[in-house]
N, C-alpha and C positions, 0 to 999 in steps of 0.2 A: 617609431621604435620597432623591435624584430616581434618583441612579445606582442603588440599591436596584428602584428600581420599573423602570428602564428594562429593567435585568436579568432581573426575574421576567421583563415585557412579552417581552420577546425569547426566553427560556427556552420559554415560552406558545406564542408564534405563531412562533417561528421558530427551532423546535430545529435541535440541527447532530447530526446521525447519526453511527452512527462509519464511520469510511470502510471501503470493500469490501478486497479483496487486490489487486484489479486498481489502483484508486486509491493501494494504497500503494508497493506495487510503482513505478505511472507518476512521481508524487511525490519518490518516494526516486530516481530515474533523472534526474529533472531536477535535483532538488539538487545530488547527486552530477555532473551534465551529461556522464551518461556513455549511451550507445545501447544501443535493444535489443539488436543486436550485440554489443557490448562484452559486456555482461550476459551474452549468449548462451554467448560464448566463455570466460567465466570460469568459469561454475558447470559446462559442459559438456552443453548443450542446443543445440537449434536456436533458429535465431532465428527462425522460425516459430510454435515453442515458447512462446517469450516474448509475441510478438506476442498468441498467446492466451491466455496469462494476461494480460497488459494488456486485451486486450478482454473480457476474464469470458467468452470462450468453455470456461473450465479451468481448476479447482483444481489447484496444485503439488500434488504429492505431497510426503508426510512428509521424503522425504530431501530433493527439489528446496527444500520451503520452509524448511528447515534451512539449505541454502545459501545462500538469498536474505536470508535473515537477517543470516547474517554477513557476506556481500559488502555490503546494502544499507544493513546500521545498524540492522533494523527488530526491535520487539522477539519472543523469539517470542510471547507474551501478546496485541499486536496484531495479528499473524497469526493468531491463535486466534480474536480477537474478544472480549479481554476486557478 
């Protein structure tokens, strides 16, 4: 079928990565349409904090991305990267 081939085509030349922490993080913040702030004040961080995790200047630590987890909906598997 044509959808068959456009799929390979596109698998080929324009794979989709999986997203970083910072993208899922930013993602899950908009959906949800809630602020870094917000975010901040929930899990119990700065919102300075968050800021760098959203900008990939910072991986959560174990516990922070425990939280982000269940505040955000994300799995922790996709936080792992897997």
């Amino acid at each position: 079928m044509m959808s068959d081939v456009v799929i390979d085509y596109e698998k080929e030349h324009y794979p989709i990565g999986k997203p970083t922490v910072a993208q899922m993080i930013q993602l899950s913040l908009d959906e949800k349409n809630m602020s870094q702030k917000q975010l901040a004040t929930e899990i119990g961080v700065s919102p300075s904090r968050i800021s760098d995790y959203v900008s990939d200047r910072a991986e959560p630590t174990q516990k922070i991305a425990r939280l982000l987890c269940v505040t955000l909906g994300i799995t922790p598997a996709a936080m792992l990267g897997y």
